[in-house]
C-alpha positions in Angstrom: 173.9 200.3 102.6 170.5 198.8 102.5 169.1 197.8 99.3 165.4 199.6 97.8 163.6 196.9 98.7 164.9 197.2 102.0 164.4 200.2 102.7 160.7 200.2 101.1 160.0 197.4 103.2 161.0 199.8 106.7 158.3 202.1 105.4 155.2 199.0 105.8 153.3 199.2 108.5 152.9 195.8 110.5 150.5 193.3 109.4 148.2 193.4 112.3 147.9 197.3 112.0 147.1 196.8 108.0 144.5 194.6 108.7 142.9 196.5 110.8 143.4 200.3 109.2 141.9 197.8 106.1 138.8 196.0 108.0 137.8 199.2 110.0 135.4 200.8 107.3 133.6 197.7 107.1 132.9 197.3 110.9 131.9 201.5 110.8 129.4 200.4 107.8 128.0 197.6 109.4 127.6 199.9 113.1 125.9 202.5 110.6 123.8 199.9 109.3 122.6 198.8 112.0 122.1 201.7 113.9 119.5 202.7 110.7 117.8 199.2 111.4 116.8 199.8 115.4 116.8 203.5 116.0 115.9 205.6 112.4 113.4 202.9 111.1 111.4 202.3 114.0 110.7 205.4 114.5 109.4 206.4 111.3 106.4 205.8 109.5 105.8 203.2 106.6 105.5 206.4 104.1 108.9 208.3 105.6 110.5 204.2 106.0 109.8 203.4 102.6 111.3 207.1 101.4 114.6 206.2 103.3 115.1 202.7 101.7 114.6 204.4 97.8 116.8 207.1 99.1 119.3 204.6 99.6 118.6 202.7 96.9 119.2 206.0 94.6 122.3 206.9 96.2 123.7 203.3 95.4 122.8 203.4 92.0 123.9 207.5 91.2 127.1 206.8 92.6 127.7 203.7 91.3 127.0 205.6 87.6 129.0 208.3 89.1 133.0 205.6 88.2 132.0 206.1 84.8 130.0 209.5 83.9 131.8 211.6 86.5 135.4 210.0 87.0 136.1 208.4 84.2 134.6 211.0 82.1 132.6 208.7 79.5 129.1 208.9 78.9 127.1 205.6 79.7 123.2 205.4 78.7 122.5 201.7 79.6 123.0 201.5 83.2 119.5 200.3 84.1 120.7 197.2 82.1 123.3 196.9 84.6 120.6 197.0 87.1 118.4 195.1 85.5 120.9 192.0 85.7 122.0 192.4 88.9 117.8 192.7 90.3 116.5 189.2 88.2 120.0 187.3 89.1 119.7 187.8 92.6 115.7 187.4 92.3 115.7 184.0 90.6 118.6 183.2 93.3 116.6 184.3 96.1 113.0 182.7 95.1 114.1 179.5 93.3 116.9 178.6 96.0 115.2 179.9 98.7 112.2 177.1 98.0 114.8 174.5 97.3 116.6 175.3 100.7 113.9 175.8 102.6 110.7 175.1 101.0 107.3 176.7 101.2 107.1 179.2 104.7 103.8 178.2 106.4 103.6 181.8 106.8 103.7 184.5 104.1 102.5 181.5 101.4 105.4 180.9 98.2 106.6 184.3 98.7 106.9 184.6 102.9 110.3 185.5 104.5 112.4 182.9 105.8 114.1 183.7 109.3 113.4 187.2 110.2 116.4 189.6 110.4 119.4 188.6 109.5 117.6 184.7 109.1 119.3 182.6 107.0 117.1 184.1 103.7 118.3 187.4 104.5 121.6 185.9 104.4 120.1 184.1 100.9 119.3 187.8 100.0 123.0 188.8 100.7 124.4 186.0 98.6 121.7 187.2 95.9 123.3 190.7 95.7 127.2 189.6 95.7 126.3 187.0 92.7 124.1 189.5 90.9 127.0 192.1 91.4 129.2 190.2 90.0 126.7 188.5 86.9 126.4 192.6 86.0 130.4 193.4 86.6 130.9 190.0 83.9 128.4 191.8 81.7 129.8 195.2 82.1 133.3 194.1 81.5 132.0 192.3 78.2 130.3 195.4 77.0 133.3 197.8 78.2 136.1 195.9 76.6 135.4 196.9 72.8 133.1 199.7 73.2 135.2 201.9 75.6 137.6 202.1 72.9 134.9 204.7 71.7 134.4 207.9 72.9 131.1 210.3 73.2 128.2 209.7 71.4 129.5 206.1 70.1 129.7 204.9 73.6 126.0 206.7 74.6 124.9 205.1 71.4 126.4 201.4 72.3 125.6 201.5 76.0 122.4 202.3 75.3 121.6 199.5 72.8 123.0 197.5 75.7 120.6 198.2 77.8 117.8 197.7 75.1 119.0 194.5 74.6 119.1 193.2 78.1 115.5 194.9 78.4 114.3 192.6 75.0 115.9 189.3 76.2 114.0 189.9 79.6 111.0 190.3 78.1 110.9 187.0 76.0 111.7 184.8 79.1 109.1 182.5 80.6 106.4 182.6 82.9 108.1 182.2 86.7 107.5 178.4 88.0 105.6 179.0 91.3 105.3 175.1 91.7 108.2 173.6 94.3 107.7 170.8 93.0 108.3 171.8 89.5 111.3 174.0 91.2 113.1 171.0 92.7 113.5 169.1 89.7 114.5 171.8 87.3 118.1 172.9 87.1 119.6 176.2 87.0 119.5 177.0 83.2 116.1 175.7 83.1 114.8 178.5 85.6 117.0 181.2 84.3 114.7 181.2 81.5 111.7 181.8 83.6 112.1 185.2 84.7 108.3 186.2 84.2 108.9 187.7 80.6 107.3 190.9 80.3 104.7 190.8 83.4 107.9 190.3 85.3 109.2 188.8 88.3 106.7 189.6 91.0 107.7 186.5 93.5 110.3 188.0 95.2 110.4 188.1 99.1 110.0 191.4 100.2 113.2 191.6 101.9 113.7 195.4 102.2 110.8 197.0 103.6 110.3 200.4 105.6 110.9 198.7 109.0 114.1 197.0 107.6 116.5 199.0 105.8 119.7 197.7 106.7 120.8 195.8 103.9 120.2 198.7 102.1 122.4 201.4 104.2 124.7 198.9 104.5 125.8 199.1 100.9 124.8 202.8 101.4 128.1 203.0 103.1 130.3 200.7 101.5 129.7 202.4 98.4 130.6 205.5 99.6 133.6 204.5 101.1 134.9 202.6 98.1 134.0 206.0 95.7 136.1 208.1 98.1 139.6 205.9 98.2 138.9 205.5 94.4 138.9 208.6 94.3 141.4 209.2 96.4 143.8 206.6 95.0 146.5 206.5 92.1 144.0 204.7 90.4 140.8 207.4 91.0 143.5 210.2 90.2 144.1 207.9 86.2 140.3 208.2 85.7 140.7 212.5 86.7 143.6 212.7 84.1 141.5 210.2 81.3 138.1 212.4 81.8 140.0 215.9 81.6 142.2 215.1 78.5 142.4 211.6 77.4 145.2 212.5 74.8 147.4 213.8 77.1 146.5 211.2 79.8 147.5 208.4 76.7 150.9 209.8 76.4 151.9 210.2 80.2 151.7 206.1 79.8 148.3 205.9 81.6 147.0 203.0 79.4 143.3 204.7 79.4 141.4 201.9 77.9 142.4 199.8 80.7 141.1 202.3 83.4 137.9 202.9 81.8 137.2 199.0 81.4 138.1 198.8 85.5 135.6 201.8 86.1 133.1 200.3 83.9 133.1 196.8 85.9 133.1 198.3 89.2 130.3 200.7 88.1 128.3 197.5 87.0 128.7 195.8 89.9 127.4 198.3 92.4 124.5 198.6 90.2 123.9 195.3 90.3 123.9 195.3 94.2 121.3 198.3 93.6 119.2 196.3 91.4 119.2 193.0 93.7 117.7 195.7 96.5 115.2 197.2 94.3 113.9 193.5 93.7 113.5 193.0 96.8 112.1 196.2 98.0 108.6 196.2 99.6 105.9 196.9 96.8 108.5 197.1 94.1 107.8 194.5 90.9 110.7 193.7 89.0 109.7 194.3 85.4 111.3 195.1 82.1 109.6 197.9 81.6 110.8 199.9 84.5 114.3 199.3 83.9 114.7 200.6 80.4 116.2 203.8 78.5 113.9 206.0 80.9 115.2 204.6 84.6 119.1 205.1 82.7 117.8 208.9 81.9 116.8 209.0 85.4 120.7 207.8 87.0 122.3 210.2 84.7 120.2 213.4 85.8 121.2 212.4 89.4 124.8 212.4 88.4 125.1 215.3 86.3 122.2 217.1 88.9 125.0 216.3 91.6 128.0 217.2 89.5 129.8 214.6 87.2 133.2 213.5 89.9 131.4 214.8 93.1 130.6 211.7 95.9 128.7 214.1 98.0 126.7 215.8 95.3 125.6 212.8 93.8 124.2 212.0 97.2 122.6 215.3 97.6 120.4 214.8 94.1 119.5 211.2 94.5 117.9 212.3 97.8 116.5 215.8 96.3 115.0 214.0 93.1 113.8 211.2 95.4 112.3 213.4 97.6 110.6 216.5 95.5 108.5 214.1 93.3 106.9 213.2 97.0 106.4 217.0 98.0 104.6 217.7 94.5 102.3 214.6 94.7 99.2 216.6 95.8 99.5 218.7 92.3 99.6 215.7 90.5 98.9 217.1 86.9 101.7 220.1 87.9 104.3 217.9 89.3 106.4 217.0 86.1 105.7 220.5 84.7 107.8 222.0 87.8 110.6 219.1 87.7 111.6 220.0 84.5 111.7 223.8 85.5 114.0 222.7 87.9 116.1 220.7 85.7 116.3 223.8 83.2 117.1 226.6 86.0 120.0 224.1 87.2 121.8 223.6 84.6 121.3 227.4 83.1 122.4 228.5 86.7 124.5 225.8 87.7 126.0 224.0 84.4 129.0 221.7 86.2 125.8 220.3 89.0 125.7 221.1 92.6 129.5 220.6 93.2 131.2 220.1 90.0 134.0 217.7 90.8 134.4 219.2 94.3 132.9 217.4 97.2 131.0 219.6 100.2 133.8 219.6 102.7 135.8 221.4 99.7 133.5 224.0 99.4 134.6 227.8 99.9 131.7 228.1 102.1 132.8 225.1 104.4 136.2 226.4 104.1 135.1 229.9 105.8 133.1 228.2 108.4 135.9 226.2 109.5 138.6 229.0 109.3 136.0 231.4 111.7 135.2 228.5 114.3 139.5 228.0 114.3 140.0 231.9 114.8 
């Protein structure tokens, strides 16, 4: 008789066939990606091109919000901190090594691009959104340890003087060295302390533009594939049982703080990654200001617009509440007056968002579509 392991070990697929069911999504994101970058974006205007890139840039950062408010069930006010990290890590990465690897462009002046698509400082840019992930997943997995033990308005209440505080310390930094050869003989602490203070980093090559989204899309779609098998996972199902009764979830042996700390890293990663593409983003300046209490009030109406759990949903109301401000722009001095209408009518009509915790394709409408086309 064969022994468990044995037998558990008949059920693995081969490792060529792993790797590949494993790599697959990757290769479909990059193909997506690219796809975006030389048939969509040519083909639209600057106005329509830029729209695209903050669509993208919204869906990152809503979903990415979306591991903790919606999943996990906790209520996080300081994810523009999070942001705010990841966007002046990978910015002082990008600007300061970029003129220590390559030095001044003769074209574009201190702030030019270096290569052209996929160049090596688009590759630099790359680099600058993994580190600046990971700088805001550190952060996020200091803040989550001892305040996810909390619950409700505690956590809102320390999240959000995270976020204040990351905000404050930004502020107080330095003005940005814009001299190489200043550059080349300071060392890394050195120029982490000049991030522009509260004028703001405003050297950044612009990377992301309307005629280049891909870097953009491209974690578009990796986002939304890692949300889904979270969801779908053992692990995504823990966070379910921990935001519908954390009691109950505690004494089925889930051990809940432990969940919530892993939701809350990878949450601050992505956002990160979303706030090294804002910093780079065509027009955008990279100031304190912008990524305080009001952007994180911004993140969690997309969420709770979408529907706190749903991937799809969340998707829906970053590109809704990206979009409408745009439509209502020609009645300027009505436009805010009609959002929060909006706002109001959804949640008296629709309280659980646009989905709830259902995605689109779980809809009963989808779900009668489907059953006619089969009959």
């Amino acid at each position: 008789m064969k022994s468990l392991a044995e037998r558990a070990a008949a059920h693995r697929p081969p490792l060529a066939k792993a790797v590949v069911w494993s790599a697959w999504p990757i290769v479909a994101a990059l193909g997506i990606a690219y796809l975006i970058q030389i048939a969509l974006a040519p083909a639209l205007s600057d106005f329509h091109g830029k729209l695209l890139v903050d669509i993208g840039i919204a869906i990152i950062l809503g979903v990415s919000l979306n591991f903790v408010n919606g999943y996990a069930g906790q209520f996080s006010l300081g994810h523009a901190g999070f942001m705010a990290i990841g966007g002046y890590t990978a910015a002082a990465l990008v600007f300061y090594g970029g003129l220590k690897l390559f030095g001044v462009p003769e074209e574009g002046g201190i702030s030019g691009l270096h290569g052209g698509f996929l160049g090596p400082g688009e590759l630099l840019l790359l680099a600058g959104c993994l580190v600046g992930g990971l700088v805001a997943a550190l952060a996020g997995w200091v803040v989550g340890l001892p305040s996810l033990r909390l619950r409700g308005d505690y956590l809102a209440i320390v999240t959000l003087g995270f976020g204040e505080i990351v905000r404050v310390l930004l502020q107080q930094t330095d003005d940005v060295v814009t001299d190489p050869a200043k550059i080349e003989a300071a060392g890394p602490l050195e120029l982490a302390d000049h991030l522009g203070g509260g004028f703001g980093f405003s050297f950044t090559p612009d990377y992301v533009d309307p005629k280049n989204p891909f870097w953009v899309w491209l974690f578009v779609v990796v986002v939304l594939l890692a949300a889904y098998r979270l969801k779908m996972s053992s692990k995504g199902r823990a966070l379910l049982a921990v935001r519908e009764n954390e009691i109950a979830a505690e004494a089925m042996g889930i051990p809940t703080t432990r969940v919530k700390v892993n939701a809350f890293v990878v949450s601050a990663f992505f956002a990160g990654i979303g706030g090294a593409l804002y910093a780079h983003e065509l027009g955008n300046s990279l100031r304190p200001a912008d990524l305080g209490f009001q952007k994180s009030i911004d993140l969690v109406i997309i969420v709770v617009l979408g529907g706190m759990g749903s991937i799809s949903g969340v998707v829906v109301a970053a590109a809704g509440l990206t979009i409408l401000p745009e439509l209502f722009r020609e009645f300027a001095e009505y436009r805010m007056i009609v959002y929060a209408l909006a706002l109001i009518l959804m949640m008296i009509l629709r309280p659980n968002g646009l989905f709830g915790i259902r995605e689109i394709w779980e809809l009963d409408v989808w779900k009668r579509l489907f059953h006619r086309r089969a009959r």
